[in-house]
LOROVO-352129 format. One record per residue (C-alpha): residue number from 1; residue in one letter; x, y, z. Coordinates in nm, 4 decimals. Example, Ala and Ser with C-alpha at 12.3 -4.5 7.8 and 13.67 -1.06 7.14 Angstrom:
LOROVO-352129
  seq  type         X         Y         Z
    1     A    1.2300   -0.4500    0.7800
    2     S    1.3670   -0.1060    0.7140
end
This chain:
LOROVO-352129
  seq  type         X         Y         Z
    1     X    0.5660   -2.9804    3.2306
    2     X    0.8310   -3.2667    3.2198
    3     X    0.5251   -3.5367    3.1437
    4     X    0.4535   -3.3205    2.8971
    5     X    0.4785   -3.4611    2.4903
    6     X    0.5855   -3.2445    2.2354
    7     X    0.6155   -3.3950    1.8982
    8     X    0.8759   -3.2036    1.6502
    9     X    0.7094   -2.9023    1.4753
   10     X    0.7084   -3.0855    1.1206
   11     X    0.4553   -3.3416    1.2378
   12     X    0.2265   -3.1317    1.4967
   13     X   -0.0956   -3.1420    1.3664
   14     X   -0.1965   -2.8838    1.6557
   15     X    0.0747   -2.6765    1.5502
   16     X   -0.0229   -2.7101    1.1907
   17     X   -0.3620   -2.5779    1.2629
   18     X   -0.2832   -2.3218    1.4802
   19     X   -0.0741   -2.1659    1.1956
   20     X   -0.3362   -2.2395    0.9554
   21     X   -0.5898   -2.0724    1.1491
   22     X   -0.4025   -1.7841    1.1154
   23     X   -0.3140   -1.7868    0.7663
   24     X   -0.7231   -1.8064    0.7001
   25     X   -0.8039   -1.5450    0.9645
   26     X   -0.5449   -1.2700    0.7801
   27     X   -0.6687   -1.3968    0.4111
   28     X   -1.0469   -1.3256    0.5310
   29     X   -0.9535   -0.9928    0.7142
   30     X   -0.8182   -0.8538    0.4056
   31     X   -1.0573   -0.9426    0.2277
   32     X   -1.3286   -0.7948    0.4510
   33     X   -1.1112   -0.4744    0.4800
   34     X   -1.0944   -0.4411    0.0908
   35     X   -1.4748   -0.5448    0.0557
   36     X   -1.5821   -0.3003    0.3072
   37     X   -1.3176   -0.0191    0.1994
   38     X   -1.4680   -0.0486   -0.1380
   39     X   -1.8265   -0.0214   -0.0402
   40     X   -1.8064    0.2453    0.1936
   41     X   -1.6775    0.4478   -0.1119
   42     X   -2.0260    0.3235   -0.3082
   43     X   -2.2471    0.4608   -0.0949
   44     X   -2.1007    0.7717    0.0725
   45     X   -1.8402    1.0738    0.0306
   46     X   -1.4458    1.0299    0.1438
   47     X   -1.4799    1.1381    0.4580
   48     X   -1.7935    0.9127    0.5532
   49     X   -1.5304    0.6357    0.4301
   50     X   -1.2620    0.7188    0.6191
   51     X   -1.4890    0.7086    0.8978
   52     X   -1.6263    0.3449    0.8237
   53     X   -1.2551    0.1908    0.8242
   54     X   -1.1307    0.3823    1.1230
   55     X   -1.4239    0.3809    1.3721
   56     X   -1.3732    0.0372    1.4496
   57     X   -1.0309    0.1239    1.6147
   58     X   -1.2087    0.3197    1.9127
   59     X   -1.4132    0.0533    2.0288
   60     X   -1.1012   -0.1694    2.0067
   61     X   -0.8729    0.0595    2.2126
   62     X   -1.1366    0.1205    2.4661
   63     X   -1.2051   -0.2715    2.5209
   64     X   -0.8623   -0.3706    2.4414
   65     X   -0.6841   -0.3583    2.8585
   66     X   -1.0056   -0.5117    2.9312
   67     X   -0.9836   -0.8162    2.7226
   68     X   -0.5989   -0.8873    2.8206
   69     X   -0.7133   -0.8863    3.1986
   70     X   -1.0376   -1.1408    2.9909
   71     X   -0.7576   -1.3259    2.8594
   72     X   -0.5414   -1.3805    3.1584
   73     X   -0.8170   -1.4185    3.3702
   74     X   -1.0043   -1.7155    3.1706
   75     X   -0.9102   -1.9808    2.9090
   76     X   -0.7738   -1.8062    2.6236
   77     X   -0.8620   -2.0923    2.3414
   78     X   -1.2425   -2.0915    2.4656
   79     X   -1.2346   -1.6772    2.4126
   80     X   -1.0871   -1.7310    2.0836
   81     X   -1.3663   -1.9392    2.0068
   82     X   -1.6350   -1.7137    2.1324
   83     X   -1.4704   -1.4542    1.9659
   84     X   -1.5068   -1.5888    1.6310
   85     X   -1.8856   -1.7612    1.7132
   86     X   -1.9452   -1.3613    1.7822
   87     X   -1.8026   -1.2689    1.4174
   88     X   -1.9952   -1.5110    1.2126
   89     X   -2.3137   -1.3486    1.3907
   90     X   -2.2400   -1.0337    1.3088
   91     X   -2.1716   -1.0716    0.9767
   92     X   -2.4921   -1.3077    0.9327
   93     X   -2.7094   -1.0532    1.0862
   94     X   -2.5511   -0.7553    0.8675
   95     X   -2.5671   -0.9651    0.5128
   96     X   -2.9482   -0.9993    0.5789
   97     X   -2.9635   -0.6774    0.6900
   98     X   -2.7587   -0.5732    0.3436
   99     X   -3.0173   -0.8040    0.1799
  100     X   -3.3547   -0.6438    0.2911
  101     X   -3.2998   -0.2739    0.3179
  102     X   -2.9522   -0.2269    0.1094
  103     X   -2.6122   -0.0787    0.2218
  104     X   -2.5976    0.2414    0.4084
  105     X   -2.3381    0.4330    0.6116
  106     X   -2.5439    0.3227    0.9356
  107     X   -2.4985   -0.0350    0.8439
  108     X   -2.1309   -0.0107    0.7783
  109     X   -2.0126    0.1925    1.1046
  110     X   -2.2193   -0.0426    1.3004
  111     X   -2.0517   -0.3503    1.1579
  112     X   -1.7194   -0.1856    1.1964
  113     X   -1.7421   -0.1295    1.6153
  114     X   -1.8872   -0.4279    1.6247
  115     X   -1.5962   -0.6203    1.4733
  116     X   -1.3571   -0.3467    1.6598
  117     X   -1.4982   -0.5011    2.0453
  118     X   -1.4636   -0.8316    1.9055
  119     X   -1.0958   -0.8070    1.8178
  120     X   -1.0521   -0.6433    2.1551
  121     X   -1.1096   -1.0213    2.3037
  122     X   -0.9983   -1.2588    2.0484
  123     X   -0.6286   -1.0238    2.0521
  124     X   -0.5112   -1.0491    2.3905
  125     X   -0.6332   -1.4237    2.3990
  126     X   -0.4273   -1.5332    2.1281
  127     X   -0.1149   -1.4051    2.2714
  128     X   -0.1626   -1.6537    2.5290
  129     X   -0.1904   -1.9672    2.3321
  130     X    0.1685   -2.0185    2.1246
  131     X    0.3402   -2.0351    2.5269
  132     X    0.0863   -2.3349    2.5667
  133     X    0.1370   -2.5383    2.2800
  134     X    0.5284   -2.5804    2.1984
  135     X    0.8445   -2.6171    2.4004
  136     X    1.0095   -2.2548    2.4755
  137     X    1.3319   -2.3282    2.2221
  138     X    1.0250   -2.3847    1.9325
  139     X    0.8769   -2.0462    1.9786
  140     X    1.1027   -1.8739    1.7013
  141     X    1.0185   -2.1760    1.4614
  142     X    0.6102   -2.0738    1.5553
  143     X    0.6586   -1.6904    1.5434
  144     X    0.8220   -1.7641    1.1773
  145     X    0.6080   -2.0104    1.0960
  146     X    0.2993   -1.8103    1.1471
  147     X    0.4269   -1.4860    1.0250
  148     X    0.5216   -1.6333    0.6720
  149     X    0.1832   -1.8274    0.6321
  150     X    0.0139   -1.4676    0.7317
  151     X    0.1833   -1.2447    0.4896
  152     X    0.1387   -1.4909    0.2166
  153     X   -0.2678   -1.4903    0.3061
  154     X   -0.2581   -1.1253    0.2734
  155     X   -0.1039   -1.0978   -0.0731
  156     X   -0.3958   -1.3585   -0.1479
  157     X   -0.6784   -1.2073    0.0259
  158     X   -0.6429   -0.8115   -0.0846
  159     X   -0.7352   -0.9279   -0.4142
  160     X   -0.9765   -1.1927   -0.3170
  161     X   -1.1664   -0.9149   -0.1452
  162     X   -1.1628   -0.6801   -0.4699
  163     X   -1.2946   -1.0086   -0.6505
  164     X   -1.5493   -1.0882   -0.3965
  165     X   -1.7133   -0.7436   -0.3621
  166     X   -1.6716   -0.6655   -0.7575
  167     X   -1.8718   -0.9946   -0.8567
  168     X   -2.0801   -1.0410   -0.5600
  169     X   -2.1072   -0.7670   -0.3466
  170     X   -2.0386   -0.6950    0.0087
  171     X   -2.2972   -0.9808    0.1094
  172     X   -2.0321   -1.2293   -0.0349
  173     X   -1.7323   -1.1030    0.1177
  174     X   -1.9413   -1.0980    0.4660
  175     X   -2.0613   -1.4732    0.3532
  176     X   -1.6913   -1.6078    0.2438
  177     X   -1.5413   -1.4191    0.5527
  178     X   -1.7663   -1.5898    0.7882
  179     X   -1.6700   -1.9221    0.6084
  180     X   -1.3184   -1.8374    0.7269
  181     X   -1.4336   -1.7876    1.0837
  182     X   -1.6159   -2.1457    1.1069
  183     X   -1.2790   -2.2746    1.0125
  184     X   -1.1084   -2.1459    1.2579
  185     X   -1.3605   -2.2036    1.5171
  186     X   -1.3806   -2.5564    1.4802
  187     X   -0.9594   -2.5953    1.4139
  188     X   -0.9558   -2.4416    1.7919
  189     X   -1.2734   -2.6585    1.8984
  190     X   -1.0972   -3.0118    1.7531
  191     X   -0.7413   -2.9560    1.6277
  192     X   -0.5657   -2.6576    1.8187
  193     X   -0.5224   -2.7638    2.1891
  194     X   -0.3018   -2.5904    2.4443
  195     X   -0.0419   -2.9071    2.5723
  196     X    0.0538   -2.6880    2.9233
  197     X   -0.2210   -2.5289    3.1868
  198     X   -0.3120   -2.1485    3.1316
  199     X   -0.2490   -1.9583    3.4820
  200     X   -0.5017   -1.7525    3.5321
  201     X   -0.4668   -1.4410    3.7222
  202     X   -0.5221   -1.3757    4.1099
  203     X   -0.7304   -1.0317    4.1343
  204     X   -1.0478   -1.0255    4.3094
  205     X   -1.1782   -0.8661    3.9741
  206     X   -1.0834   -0.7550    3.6278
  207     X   -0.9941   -0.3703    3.7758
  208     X   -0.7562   -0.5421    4.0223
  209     X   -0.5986   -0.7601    3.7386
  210     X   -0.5214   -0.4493    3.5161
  211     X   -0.3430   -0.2787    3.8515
  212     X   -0.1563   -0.5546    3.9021
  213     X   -0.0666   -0.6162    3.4965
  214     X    0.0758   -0.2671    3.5394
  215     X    0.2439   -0.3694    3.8453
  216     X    0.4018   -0.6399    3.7435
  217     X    0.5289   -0.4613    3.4374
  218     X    0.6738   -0.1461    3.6695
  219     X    0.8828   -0.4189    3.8556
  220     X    0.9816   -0.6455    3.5647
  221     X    1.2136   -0.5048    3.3666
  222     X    1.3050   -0.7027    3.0906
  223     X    0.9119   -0.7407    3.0521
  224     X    0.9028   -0.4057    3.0258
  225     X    1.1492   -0.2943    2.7842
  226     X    1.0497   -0.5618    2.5563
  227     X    0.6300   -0.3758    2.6042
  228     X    0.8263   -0.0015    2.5347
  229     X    1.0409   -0.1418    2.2092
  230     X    0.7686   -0.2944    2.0572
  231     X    0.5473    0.0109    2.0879
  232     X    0.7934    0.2739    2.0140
  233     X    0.8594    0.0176    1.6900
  234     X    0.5536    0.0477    1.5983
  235     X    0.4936    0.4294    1.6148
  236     X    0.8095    0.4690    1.4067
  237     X    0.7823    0.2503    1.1070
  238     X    0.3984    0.2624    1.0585
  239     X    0.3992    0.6292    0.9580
  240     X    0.7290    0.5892    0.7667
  241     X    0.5859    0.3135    0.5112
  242     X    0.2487    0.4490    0.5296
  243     X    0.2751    0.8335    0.4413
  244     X    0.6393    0.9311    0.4141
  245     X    0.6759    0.6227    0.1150
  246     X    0.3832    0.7910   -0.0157
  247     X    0.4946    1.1277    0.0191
  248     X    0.8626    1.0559   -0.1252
  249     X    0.7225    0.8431   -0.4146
  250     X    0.4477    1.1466   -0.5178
  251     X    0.7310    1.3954   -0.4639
  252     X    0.9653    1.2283   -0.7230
  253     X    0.6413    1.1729   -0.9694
  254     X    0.7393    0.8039   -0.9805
  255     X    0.3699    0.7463   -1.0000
  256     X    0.1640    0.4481   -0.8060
  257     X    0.3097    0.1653   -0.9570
  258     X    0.6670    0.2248   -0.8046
  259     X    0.4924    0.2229   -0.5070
  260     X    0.3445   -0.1022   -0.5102
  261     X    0.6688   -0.2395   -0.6342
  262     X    0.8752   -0.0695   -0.3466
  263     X    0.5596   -0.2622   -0.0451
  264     X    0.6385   -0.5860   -0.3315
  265     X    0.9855   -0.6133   -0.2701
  266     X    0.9656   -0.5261    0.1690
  267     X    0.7002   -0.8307    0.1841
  268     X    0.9310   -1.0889   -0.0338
  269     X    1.2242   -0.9720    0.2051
  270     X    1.0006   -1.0392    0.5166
  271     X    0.9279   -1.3428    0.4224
  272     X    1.2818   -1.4263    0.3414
  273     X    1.3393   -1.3036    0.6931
  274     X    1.1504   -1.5425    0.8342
  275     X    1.2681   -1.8263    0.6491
  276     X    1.5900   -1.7134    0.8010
  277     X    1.4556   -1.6748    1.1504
  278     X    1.3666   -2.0632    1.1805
  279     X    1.7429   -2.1835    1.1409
  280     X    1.8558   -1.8694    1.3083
  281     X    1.9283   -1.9629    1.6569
  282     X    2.1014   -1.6751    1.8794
  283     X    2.1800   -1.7250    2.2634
  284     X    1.9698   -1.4283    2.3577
  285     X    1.7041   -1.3586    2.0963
  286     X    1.5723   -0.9807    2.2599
  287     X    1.8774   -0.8739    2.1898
  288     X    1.9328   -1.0354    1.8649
  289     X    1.6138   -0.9037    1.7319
  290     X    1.6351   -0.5647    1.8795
  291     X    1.9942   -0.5105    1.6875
  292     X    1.8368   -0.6478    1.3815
  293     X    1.5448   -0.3306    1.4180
  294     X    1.8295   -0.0560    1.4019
  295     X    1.9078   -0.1870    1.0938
  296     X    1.5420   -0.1583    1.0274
  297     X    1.5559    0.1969    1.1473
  298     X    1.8471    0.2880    0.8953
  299     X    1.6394    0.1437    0.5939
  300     X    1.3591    0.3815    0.7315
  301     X    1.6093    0.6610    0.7459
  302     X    1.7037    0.5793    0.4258
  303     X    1.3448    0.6420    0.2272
  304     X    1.4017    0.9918    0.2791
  305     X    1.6863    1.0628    0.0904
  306     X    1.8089    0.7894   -0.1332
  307     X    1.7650    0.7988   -0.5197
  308     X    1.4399    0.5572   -0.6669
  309     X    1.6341    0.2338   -0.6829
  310     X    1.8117    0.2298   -0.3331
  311     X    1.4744    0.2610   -0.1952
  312     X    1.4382   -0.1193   -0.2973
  313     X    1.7781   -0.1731   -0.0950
  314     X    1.5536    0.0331    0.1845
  315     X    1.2496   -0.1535    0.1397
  316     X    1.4731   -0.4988    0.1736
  317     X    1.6321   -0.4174    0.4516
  318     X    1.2997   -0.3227    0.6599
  319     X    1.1495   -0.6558    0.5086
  320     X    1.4123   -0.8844    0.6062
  321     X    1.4950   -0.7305    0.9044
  322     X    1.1367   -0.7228    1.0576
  323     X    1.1106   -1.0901    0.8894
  324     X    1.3896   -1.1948    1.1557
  325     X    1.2959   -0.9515    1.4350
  326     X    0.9264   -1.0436    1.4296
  327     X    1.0320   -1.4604    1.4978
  328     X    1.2487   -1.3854    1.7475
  329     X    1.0830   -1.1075    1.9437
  330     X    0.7743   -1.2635    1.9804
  331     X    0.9259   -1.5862    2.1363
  332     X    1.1288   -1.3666    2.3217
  333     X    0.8112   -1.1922    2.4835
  334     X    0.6399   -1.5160    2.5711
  335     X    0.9426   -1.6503    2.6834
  336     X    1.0286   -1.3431    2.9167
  337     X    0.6876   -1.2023    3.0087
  338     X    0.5355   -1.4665    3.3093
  339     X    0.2731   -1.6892    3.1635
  340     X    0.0210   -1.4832    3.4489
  341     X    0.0623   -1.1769    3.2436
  342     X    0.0692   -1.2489    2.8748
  343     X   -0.2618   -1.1061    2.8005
  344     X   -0.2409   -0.8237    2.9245
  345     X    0.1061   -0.7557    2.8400
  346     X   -0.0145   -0.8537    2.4667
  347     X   -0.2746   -0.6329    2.4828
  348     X   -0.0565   -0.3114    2.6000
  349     X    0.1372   -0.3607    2.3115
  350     X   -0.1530   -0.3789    2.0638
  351     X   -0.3233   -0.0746    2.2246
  352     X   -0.0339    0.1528    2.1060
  353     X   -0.1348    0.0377    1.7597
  354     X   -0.5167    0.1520    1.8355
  355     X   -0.4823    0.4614    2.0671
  356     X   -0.1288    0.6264    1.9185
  357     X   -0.1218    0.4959    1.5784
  358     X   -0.3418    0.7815    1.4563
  359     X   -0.1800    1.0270    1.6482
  360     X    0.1597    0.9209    1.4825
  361     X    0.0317    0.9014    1.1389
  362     X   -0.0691    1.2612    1.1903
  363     X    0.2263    1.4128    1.3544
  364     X    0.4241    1.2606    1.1354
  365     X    0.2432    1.4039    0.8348
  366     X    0.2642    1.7489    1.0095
  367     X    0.6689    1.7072    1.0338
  368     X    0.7116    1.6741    0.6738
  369     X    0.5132    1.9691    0.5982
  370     X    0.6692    2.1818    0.8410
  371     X    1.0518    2.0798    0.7508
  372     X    1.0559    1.8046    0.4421
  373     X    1.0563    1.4277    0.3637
  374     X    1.4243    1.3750    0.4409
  375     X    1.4134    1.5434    0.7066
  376     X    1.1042    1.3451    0.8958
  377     X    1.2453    1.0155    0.7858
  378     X    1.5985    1.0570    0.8994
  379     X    1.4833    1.2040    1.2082
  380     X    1.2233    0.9412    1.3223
  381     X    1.5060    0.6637    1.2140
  382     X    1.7673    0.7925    1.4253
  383     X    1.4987    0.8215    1.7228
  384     X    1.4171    0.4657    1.6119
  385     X    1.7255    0.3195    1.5858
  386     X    1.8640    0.5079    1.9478
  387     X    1.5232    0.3114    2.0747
  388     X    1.6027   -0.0033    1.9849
  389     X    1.9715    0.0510    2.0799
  390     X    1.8915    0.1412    2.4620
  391     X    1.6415   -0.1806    2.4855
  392     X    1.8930   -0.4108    2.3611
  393     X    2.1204   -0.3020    2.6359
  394     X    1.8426   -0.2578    2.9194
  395     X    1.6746   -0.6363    2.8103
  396     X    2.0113   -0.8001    2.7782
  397     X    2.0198   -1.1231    2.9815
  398     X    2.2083   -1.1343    3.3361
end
């Protein structure tokens, strides 16, 4: 590691692409989202729709364990690249398919596990690859780096995809989308090339990798507490912004456009937040960025109950905060978790997104009809914010 050459973050052309890569993968996911979204409402009724855009999470969470152990056990960059040589097959096969016997339901749920397995690989494996490439007190300046170059893409790509898929059809949006995943195969092919060895894991087979993933993380505890916080986080602010934003902002008859200016002014503050994160440097960034979420959770408590314009004060305070907590959590996690475990760690993490997401959604819709919007929002804030409190303590450094 001490041979090692790392050249300063401003002139890294493998750090460059790496953050590029991502920028085009998030532009060309939202666009295929929106594309996809949009046709699956040509060509069958709601629920068929609803159906298309959330099948493709049960392939994912079933794969998901399964393509940490993947990640940890082989090279992550050559998975990534795999991954992605998988994608642009898919979406070749399904634009000629589109091309000779039209769009159908069939088509589109078949597409949609498809591209569900595949992010079960290419997920864990890119949680293995920022640890590789830059020196551990860079990691925030990545994490940042990345997560401001990806929420830009998405403003750009939602309405890319409604472009797309209005002028062209679904066949472009699979064509330009698959454009997006050459580029980023060949910027991990030529351009984006771990500088330290990957260790790979020890089991006899991928079963005995996942036991002792879960192992490790039953007798790590830092490790841990960082997996629990990020899932609980998660769980809490998903449903918050997605239906109890919704539900507050139909309840006052502010109408969709307040909305859209309320998710506006969070993703301006997030990426002011992460502007912030790359000169922010604090001795022990877990705890830094788990303090910053309970201001995050009091924002989300705040949705519930404040008048129309402090919601904007809400909204800024979730933005910024998970702007800041975002940088330094993630380098925290690949600093903290051992190198052995990062893929599946990574993937535990993203599997409470898959697997519990929906459940949380729902229950949290459920709370608000059975008591009210205040009362859901204050109450999953305070559980939020008592979350984040007790993993700040338990992952504080001795």
């Amino acid at each position: 590691m001490s041979s090692t050459v790392f050249p300063p973050l401003r002139r890294d052309r493998r750090v460059h692409g790496w953050i590029l890569s991502a920028a085009i993968s998030w532009a060309g996911d939202t666009a295929w989202y929106v594309g996809l979204a949009w046709s699956a409402a040509q060509v069958t009724t709601p629920a068929g729709a609803g159906l298309v855009m959330g099948i493709g999470a049960l392939p994912k969470a079933l794969i998901l364990l399964y393509g940490g152990a993947l990640a940890d056990r082989l090279d992550g960059r050559r998975t990534m690249i795999l991954a992605n040589l998988a994608r642009i097959a898919v979406l070749a096969a399904a634009a000629v398919a589109v091309l000779v016997w039209g769009l159908s339901l069939g088509l589109l749920i078949a597409v949609a596990v498809v591209f569900g397995a595949v992010d079960a690989l290419y997920t864990p494996a890119s949680g293995t690859m920022p640890r590789r490439m830059v020196r551990s007190e860079d990691l925030v300046k990545l994490s940042a780096g990345t997560q401001l170059a990806t929420r830009l893409a998405a403003f750009a790509g939602a309405p890319l995809g409604g472009l797309l898929v209005a002028h062209g059809g679904l066949v472009t949006v699979m064509i330009v989308d698959a454009a997006s995943f050459v580029v980023i195969a060949a910027a991990l092919a030529f351009v984006v090339k771990p500088r330290l060895p990957q260790p790979v894991s020890a089991g006899g087979s991928v079963r005995a990798d996942l036991r002792a993933g879960f192992a490790y993380l039953k007798r790590d505890v830092r490790a841990r507490t960082l997996v629990i916080a990020f899932s609980g986080l998660n769980l809490c602010v998903g449903p918050i912004l997605a239906v109890g934003l919704v539900q507050r902002t139909h309840a006052g008859g502010w109408g969709s456009a307040w909305y859209g200016w309320f998710q506006a002014a969070s993703g301006i503050a997030a990426a002011a937040g992460a502007v912030v994160a790359m000169r922010w440097k604090p001795t022990d960034l877990a705890r830094s960025g788990l303090l910053a979420l309970v201001v995050q959770a009091a924002g989300c408590a705040m949705i519930g109950v404040v008048p129309r314009l402090a919601i904007f004060v809400a909204m800024a305070m979730i933005g910024s905060t998970a702007g800041i907590a975002s940088a330094q959590l993630s380098a925290a996690f690949q600093q903290s978790v051992d190198p052995q475990y990062l893929g599946r760690s990574y993937s535990i993490v993203n599997l409470s997104d898959e697997a519990l997401m929906p459940l949380a959604m729902t229950g949290f819709g459920a709370l608000i009809s059975l008591a009210s919007i205040p009362f859901a929002c204050v109450l999953v804030g305070v559980l939020f914010g008592a979350l984040m409190l007790w993993a700040a303590t338990r992952a504080r450094r001795t």
